[in-house]
Each structure stands twice: as C-alpha cells, then as structure tokens.
PLY file of the C-alpha trace (Angstrom):
ply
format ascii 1.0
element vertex 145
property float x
property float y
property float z
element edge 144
property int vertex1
property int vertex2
end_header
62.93 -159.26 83.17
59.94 -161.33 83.87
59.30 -161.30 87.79
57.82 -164.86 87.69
60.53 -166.88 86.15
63.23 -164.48 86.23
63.92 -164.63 82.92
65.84 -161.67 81.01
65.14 -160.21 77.63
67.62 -162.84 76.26
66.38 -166.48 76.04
68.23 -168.89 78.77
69.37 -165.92 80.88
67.67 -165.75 83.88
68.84 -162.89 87.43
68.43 -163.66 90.69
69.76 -161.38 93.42
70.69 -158.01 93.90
71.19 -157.58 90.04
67.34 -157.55 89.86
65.08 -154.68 89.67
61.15 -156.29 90.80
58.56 -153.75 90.63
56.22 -154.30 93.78
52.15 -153.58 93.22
51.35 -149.93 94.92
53.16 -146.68 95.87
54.64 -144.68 98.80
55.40 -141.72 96.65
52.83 -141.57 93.50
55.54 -141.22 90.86
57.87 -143.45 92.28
57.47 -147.61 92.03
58.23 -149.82 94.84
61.19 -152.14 94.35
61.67 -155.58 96.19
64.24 -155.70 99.35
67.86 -156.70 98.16
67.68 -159.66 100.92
69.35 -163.12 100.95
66.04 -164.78 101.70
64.81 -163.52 98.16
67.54 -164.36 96.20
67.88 -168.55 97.56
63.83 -168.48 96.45
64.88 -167.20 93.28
67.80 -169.52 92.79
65.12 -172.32 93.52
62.75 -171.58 91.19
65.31 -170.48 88.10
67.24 -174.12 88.68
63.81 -176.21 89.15
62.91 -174.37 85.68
66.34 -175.57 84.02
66.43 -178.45 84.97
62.83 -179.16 83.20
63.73 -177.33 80.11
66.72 -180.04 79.74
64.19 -182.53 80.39
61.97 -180.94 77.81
59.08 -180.40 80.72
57.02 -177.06 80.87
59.22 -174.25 83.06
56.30 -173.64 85.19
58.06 -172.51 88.67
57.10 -169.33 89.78
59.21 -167.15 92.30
56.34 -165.61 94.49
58.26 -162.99 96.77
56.85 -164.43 99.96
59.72 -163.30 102.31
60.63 -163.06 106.12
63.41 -160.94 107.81
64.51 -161.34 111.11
65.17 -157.89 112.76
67.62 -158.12 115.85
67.14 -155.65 118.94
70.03 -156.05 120.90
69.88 -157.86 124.78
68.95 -161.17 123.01
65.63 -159.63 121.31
64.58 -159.74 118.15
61.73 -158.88 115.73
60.22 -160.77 112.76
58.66 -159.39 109.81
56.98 -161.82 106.99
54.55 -161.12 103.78
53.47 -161.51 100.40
55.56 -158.95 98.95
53.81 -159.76 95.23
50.50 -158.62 97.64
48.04 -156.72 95.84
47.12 -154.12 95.51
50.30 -153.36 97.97
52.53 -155.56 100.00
51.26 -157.46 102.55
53.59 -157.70 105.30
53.45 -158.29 109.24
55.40 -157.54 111.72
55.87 -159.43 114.56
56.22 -158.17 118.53
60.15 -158.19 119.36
60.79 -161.26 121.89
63.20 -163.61 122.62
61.54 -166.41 120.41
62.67 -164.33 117.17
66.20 -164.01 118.58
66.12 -167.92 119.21
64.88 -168.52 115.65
67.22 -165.94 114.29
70.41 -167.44 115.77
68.91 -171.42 114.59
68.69 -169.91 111.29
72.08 -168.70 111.23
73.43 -171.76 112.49
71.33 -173.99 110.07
72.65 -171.74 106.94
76.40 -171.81 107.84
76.07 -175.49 108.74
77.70 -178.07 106.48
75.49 -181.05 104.76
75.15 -183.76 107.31
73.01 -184.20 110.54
73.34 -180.79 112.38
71.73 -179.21 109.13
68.93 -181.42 109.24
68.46 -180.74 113.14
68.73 -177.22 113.17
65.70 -177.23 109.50
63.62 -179.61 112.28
63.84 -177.22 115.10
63.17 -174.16 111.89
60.04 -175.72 110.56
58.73 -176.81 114.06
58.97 -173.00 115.15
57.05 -172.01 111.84
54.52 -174.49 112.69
54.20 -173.39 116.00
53.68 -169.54 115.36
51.90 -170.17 112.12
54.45 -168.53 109.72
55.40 -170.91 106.57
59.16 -171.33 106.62
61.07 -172.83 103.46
64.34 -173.57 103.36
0 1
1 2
2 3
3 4
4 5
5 6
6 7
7 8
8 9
9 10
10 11
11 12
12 13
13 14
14 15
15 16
16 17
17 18
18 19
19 20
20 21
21 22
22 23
23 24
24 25
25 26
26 27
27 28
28 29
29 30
30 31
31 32
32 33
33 34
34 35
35 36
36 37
37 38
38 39
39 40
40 41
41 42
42 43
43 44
44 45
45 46
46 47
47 48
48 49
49 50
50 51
51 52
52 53
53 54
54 55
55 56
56 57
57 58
58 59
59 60
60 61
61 62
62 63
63 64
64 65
65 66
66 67
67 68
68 69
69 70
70 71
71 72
72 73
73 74
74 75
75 76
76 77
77 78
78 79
79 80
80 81
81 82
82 83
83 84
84 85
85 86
86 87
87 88
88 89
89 90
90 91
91 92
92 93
93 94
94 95
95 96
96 97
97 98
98 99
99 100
100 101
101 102
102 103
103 104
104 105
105 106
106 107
107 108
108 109
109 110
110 111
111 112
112 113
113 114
114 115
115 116
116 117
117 118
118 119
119 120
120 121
121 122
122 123
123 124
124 125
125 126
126 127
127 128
128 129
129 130
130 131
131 132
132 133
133 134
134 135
135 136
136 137
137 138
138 139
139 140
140 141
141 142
142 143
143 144
C-alpha cells in the first residue's frame, strides 16, 4: 500500500484505518519498523484524502491528496486533567511528536471534541468546531476537523 494515497496493490482500492500497516521513518528496536498508531484521528484524515482523490478521478482531475500522518491524541488523567500529545508522525528521520503538560485546558478541549464528534449536522456542530479551532489557535497546535 502506498502511504500517501492509500492506495493498495489493486487499482481503485484504497485502506484507511486499522486495516493499514504504515511504516514510520526510524527505529526503537534496530530490526523492528515502527508502525503508525491505530487511532480514530488517523483514519477520518485518511478517509479525507482517499474521497477528495475519488472524487477527482471521476472528474478526470490529477489524485494529488496526500494523507500526511500529522496526528493529535488527547490523553485523560483522571480529576478533570488531561494531556495532549501532537506531531508529524511521517517526521524524519523519526517522528516528531510533543507532548503537552497535563492541565485542565486539554480536559476542556478533550470533552469539546467529544461533544463536537457525536454531535449531529446543524448549529451545535458548528459551535463546538468554533470553540475547537479557536483553542488550536490559541495554543498554536493546527486542528482539522
């Protein structure tokens, strides 16, 4: 499978999710390749760019969309605390992740991201992406949803 585009072996077939295998640049163990995280926040990027690709095949357009494996995780603590980690997981020549302090402002985000996600189409989606991106803005970290 081609880690840009996502494309398999087979022309038109494209994975996204866990049934993926990405190599990652560098090693923990010499022998042994690093793999991408099995995370929901990789596999909507992926969905992205593999539909964004179909859609200009049908319209005969160059399938140019790359999926880049920038990712963020939100790690909860417990007591309304939470951690953040975010990176360039296509970093080379290893991953290039940070790791943010645990505080409430990742709990905050983490629970506005839930709620945005499980929220229907309409006007609460929209609010909750506002309050998303504003946060991003605010601590510097790019947020796409």
């Amino acid at each position: 499978m081609n880690p840009a585009s996502l494309q398999t072996k087979y022309e038109n077939v494209f994975a996204i999710g866990d049934i993926t295998s990405i190599p990652l640049p560098g090693r923990w163990i010499p022998d042994k390749p690093m793999m991408l995280p099995k995370a929901g926040v990789f596999s909507h990027l992926q969905a992205d760019v593999v539909a964004k690709n179909i859609v200009k095949k049908i319209r005969g357009e160059n399938a140019d969309e790359k999926f880049c494996a920038d990712g963020y995780c939100m790690l909860e603590a417990g007591e309304d605390l939470a951690g953040f980690a975010y990176g360039d997981f296509f970093g080379v020549p290893h991953p290039k992740v940070s790791l943010k302090k645990i505080g409430k402002k990742w709990h905050i985000g983490k629970v506005l991201f839930e709620k945005w996600w499980l929220s229907p189409f309409g006007f609460k989606k929209v609010f909750y992406k506002i309050f998303l991106q504003s946060g991003g803005k605010l601590t510097g970290i790019p947020i796409k949803l």
